[in-house]
C-alpha positions as CSV (number, residue, x, y, z in Angstrom):
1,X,0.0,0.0,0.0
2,X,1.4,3.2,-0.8
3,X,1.7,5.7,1.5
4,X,0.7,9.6,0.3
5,X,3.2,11.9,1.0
6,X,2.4,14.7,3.1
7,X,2.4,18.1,1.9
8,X,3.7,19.6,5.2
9,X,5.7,17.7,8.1
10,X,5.3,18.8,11.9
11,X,8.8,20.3,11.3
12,X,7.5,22.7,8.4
13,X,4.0,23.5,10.3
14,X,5.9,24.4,13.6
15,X,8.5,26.5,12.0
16,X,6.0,28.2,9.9
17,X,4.0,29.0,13.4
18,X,7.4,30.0,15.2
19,X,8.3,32.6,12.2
20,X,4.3,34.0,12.7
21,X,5.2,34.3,16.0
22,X,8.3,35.9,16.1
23,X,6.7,38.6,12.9
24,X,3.8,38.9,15.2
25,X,5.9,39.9,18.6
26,X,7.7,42.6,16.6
27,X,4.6,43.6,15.3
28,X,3.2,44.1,18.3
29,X,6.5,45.9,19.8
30,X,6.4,48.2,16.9
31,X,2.3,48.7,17.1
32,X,2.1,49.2,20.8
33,X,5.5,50.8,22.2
34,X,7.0,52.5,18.9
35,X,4.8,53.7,16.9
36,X,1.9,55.5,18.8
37,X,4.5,57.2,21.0
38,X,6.3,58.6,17.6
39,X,10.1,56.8,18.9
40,X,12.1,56.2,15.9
41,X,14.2,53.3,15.9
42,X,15.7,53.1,12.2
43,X,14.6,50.2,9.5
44,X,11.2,50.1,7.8
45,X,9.8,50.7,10.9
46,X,11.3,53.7,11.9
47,X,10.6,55.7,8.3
48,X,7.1,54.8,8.4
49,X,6.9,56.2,11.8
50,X,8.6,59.7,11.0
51,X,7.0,59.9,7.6
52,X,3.6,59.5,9.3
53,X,4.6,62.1,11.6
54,X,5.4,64.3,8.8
55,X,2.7,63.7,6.6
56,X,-0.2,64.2,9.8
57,X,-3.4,63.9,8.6
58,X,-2.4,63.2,5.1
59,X,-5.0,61.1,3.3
60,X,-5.9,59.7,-0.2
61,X,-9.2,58.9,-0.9
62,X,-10.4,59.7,2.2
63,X,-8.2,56.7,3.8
64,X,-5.6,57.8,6.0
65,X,-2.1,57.2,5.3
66,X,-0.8,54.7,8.5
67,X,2.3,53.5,9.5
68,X,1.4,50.0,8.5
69,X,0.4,51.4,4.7
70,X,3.7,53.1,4.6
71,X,5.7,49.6,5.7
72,X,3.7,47.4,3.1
73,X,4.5,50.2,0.5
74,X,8.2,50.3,1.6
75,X,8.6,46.4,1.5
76,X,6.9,46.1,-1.8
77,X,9.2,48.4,-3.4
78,X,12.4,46.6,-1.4
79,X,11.1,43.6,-2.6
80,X,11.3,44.1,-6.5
81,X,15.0,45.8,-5.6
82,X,15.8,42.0,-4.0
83,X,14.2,40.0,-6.9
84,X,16.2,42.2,-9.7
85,X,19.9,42.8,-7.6
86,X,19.5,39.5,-5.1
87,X,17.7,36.7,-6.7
88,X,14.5,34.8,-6.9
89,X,15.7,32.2,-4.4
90,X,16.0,35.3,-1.2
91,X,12.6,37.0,-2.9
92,X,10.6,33.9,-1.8
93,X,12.5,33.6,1.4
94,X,11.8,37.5,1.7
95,X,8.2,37.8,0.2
96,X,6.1,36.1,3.1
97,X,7.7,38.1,6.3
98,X,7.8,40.9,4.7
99,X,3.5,41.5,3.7
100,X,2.2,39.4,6.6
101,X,4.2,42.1,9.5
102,X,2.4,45.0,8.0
103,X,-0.9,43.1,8.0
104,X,-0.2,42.1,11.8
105,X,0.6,45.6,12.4
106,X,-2.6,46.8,10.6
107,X,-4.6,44.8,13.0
108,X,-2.8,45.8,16.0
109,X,-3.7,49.4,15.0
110,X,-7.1,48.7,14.4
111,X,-7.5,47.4,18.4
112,X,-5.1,49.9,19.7
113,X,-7.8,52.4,18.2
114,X,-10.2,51.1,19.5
115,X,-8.7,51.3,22.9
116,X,-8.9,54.8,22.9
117,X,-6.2,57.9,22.6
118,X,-4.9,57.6,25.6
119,X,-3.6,53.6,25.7
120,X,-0.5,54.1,26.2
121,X,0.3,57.2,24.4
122,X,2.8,59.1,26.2
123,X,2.6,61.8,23.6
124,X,-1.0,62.4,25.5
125,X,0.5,62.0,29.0
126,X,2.8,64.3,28.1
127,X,0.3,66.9,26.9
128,X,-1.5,66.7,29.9
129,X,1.4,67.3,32.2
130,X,2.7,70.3,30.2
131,X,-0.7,71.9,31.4
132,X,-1.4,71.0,34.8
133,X,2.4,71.7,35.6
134,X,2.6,74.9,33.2
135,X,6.4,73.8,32.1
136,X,8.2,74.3,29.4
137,X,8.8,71.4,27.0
138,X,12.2,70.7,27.2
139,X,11.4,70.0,31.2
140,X,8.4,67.7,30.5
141,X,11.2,65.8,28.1
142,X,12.9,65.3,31.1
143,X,10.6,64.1,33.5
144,X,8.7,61.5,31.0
145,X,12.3,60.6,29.8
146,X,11.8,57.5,32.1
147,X,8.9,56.8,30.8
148,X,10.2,56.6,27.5
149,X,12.8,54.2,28.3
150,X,10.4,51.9,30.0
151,X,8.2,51.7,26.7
152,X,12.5,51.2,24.5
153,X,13.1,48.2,26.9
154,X,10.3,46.1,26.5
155,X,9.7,47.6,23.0
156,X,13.7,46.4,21.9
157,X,13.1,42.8,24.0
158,X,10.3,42.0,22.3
159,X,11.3,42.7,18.8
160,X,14.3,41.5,19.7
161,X,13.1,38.2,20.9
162,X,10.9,38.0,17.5
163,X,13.3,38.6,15.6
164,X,15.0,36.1,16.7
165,X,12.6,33.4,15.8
166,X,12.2,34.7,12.7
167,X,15.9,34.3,11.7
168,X,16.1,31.2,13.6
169,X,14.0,29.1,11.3
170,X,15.6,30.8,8.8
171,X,13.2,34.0,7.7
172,X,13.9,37.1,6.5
173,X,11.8,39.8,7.2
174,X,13.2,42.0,4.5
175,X,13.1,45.9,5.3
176,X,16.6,46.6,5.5
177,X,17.7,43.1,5.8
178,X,17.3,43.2,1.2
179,X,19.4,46.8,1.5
180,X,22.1,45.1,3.2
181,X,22.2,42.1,0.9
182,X,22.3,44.7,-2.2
183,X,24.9,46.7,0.0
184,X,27.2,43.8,0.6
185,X,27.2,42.1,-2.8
186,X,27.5,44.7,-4.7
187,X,29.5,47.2,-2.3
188,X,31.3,44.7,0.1
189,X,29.6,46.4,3.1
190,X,29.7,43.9,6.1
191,X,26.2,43.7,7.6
192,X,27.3,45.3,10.8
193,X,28.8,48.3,9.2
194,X,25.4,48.6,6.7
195,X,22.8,48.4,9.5
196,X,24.6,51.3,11.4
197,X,24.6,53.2,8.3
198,X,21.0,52.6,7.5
199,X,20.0,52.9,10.5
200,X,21.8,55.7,12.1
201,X,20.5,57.9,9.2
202,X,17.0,57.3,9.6
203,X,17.6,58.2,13.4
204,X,19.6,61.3,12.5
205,X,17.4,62.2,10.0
206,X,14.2,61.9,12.3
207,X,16.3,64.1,15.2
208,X,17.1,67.1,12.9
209,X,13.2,67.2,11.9
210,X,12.0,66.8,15.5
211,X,15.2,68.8,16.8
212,X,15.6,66.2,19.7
213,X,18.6,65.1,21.1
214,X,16.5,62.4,23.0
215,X,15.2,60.7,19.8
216,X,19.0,59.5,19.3
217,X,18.9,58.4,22.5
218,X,16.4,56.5,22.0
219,X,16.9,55.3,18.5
220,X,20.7,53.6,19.1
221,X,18.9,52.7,23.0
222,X,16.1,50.8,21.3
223,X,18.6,49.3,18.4
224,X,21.4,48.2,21.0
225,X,18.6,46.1,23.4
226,X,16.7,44.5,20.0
227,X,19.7,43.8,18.7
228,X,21.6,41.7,22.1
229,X,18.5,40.4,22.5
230,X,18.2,38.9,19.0
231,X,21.9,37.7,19.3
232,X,20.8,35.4,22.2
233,X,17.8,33.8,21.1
234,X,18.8,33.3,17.5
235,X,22.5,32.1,17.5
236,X,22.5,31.4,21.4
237,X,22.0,27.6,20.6
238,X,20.2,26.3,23.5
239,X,22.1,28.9,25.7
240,X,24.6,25.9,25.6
241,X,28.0,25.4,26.6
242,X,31.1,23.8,25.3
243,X,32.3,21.5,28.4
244,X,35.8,20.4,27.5
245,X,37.6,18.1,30.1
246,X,41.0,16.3,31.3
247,X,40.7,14.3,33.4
248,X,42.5,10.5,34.5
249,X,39.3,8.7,34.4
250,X,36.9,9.4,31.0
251,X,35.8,6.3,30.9
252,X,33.8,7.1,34.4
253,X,33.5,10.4,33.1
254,X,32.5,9.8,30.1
255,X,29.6,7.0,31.0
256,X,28.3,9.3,33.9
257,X,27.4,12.0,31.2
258,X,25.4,9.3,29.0
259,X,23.7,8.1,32.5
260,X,22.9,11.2,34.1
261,X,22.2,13.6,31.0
262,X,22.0,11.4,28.1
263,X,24.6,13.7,26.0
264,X,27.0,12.2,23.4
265,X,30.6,12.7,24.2
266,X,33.5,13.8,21.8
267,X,36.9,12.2,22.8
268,X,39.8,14.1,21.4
269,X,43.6,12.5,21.4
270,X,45.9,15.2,22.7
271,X,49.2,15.7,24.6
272,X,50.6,18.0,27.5
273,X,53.2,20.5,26.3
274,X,55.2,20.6,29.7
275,X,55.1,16.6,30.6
276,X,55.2,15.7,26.8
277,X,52.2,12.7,27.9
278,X,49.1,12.0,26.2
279,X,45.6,12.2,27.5
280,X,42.4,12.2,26.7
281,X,40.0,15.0,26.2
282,X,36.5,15.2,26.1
283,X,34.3,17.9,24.9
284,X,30.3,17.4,25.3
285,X,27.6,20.3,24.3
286,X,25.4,20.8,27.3
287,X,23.1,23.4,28.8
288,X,24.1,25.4,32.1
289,X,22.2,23.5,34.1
290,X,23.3,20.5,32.7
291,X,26.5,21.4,33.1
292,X,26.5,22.6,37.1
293,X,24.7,19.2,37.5
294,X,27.2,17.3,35.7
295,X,29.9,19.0,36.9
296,X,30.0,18.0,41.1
297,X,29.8,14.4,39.6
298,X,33.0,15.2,37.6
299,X,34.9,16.1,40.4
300,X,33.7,13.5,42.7
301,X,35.5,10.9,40.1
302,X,38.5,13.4,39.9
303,X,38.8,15.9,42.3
304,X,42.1,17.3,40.2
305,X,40.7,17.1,36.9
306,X,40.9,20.1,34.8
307,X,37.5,21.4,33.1
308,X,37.1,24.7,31.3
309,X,33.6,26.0,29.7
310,X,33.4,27.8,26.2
311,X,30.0,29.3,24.8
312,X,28.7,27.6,21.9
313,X,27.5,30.3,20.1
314,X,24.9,27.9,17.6
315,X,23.6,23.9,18.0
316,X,22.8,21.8,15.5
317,X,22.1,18.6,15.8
318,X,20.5,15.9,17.4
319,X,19.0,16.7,20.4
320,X,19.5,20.0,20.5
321,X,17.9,21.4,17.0
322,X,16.2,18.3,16.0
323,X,14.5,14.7,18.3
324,X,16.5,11.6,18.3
325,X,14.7,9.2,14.7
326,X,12.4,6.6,16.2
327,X,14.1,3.4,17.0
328,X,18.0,5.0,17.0
């Protein structure tokens, strides 16, 4: 009997749900911390937020122009730049990412809406503390400052931790990421050096129009968090750790990992530059919990035996980025 093959595996269906999530959380970090408090924080995002700013109640047809018109109108236009200077194969890795975060945010303006003017609009707040304390501006800056930084944090861990998903399972949510691309095959611009450029010129630009030293701040503030925050949940592995160890006894050793933590073990042939003997190493990929539990047992076996940790900055593999197959 033949067997139909399935269109999707579980693997496809639950990476295709962790890269919704992950568009979805930056969504929602752009729709309810960014954008309705007018913070500019550089990429797609960050244009569509000043030119909405600078275009107020602009409207065609009736329809007013919104942040999440201006991203879908920005991607489309990055996206036929990456089909004609990238390639068809990163235009359909792009294409999905790229419409469905503007629709997400779309929604998410729709409820924020809905919510009323004042959820969480420190714009408003603002307002109403410039009249009831009869202060300059510059002095309400000051004392909502905090405020502000509250709304960068979360803002930059969410969209950071999004993000990260997304590029995890191997997404591209286009915006700048097709810029860079063009930048660096064409122009040999490393990624780092291109997102700073892109970047820091939409957060320039958006200061010298708002004449706000405080909108750097909180432009490079917001892109520092998302960005260490992206780092560890996209190339942190399993937050894993590189064990490596020397000691007189790996057999023990080595068949206490497989007992207690069920880890595979690496055993590497090496040999001691000041008593010219060999020894064995081994190395074994664990988490940090796994390793402080591991790592008493070690020393019970050999209370002089030499360990030293390294961060494994990405895991793949069995059980770490994929199960053990049925019946190995």
């Amino acid at each position: 009997m033949n067997k139909t093959k399935k269109l999707f595996n579980k693997k496809q269906i639950r990476d295709f749900l962790i890269i919704n999530l992950g568009v979805f959380l930056m969504a929602f970090a752009y729709s309810v911390f960014i954008d309705p408090n007018n913070l500019i924080i550089g990429g797609v995002g960050g244009l569509a937020t000043l030119l909405k700013t600078i275009l107020g109640d602009f409207s065609i047809g009736g329809y007013h122009i919104t942040s999440s018109v201006l991203i879908l109108f920005f991607n489309i236009i990055l996206l036929i730049f990456g089909l004609i200077f990238i390639g068809k194969t990163f235009f359909i890795k792009t294409l999905y990412a790229s419409l469905v975060y503007p629709v997400y945010v779309f929604v998410l303006e729709i409820i924020i809406k809905a919510l009323g003017p004042n959820f969480i609009n420190l714009t408003n707040i603002g307002n109403e503390l410039s009249s009831q304390l009869n202060v300059s501006d510059s002095v309400i800056k000051v004392i909502m400052a905090g405020a502000y930084l509250v709304f960068i944090i979360f803002g930059g861990v969410i969209s950071g931790i999004g993000l990260g998903l997304a590029m995890k399972k191997g997404s591209s949510t286009g915006g700048v990421d097709i810029i860079q691309q063009i930048f660096l095959k064409y122009f040999k611009i490393p990624f780092s050096a291109s997102l700073i450029l892109i970047d820091g010129t939409i957060v320039l630009s958006a200061a010298i129009y708002f004449q706000d030293l405080f909108t750097i701040l909180y432009g490079f503030s917001f892109i520092l968090i998302s960005g260490f925050v992206l780092d560890s949940v996209a190339f942190s592995g399993f937050n894993s750790r590189a064990v490596h160890i020397i000691t007189k006894e790996p057999a023990l050793v080595k068949a206490k990992i497989y007992e207690i933590l069920a880890r595979g073990v690496t055993e590497l042939y090496a040999r001691s530059g000041y008593e010219e003997k060999d020894f064995t190493m081994l190395v074994c990929i664990m988490s940090n919990k796994e390793f402080y539990k591991i790592k008493s047992v070690i020393l019970e076996i050999d209370k002089r035996a030499f360990i030293y940790v390294t961060r494994a900055s990405e895991v793949h593999g069995e059980g770490f980025s994929y199960d053990s197959p049925d019946g190995v």
